[in-house]
C-alpha positions in Angstrom: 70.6 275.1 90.1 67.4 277.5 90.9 65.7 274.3 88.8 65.9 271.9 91.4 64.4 271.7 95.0 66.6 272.5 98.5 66.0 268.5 98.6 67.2 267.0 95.6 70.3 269.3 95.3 71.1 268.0 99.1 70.1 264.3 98.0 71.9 265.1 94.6 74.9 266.3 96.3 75.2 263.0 98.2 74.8 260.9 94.9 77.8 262.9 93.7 80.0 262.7 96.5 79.8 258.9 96.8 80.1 258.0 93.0 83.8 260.4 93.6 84.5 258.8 96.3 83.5 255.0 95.7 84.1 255.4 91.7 81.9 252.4 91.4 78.1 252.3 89.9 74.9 251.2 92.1 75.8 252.9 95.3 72.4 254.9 96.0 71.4 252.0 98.0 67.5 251.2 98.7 68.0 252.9 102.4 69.4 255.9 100.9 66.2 256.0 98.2 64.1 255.5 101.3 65.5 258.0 103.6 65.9 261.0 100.9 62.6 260.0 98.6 64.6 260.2 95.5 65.7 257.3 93.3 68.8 257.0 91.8 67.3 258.0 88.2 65.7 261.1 89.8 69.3 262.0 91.2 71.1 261.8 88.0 70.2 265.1 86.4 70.9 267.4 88.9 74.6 265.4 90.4 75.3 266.0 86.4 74.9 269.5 86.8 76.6 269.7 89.9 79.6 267.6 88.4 79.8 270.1 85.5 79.7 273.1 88.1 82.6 271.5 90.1 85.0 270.5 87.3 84.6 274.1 85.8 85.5 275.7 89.2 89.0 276.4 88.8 88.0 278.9 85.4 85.5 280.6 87.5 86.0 284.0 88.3 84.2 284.0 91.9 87.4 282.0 94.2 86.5 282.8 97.3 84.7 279.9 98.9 87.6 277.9 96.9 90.4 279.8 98.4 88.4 279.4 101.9 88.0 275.7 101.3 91.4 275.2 100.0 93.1 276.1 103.4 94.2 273.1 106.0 91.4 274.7 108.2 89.2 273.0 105.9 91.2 270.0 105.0 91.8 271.7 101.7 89.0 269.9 100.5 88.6 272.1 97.5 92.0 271.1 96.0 90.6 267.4 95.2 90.8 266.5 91.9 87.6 264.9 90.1 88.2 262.8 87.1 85.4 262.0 85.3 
């Protein structure tokens, strides 16, 4: 994730979180685009390798921000499920 810019992963992480959540196409919106500087095409690359990274977690030896982030503290937001 070195490859991409503080910026994009943040805009990139956004893309990601509301294609899970809203499971729907055409959601990066011309505000959005506007606000971050990054079109939805620019996006797609990194939230890709982001989606990769997240569906893989669960094999990955380092658990401790997911055991962290799987407590109710956190609203055990680290046991969602992706499907993809």
């Amino acid at each position: 994730m070195l490859s991409y810019s503080p910026s994009n992963l943040a805009a990139s992480a956004l893309y990601l979180a509301r294609k899970i959540i809203h499971r729907r196409e055409g959601n990066w919106t011309a505000e959005l685009q506007k606000h971050t500087g990054y079109t939805e095409e620019q996006l797609r690359s990194c939230a890709k390798d982001m989606c990769i990274l997240i569906t893989c977690i669960e094999k990955c030896a380092l658990q401790a921000v997911r055991k962290k982030f799987s407590t109710k503290k956190f609203f055990e937001v680290a046991l969602i499920k992706i499907e993809h």
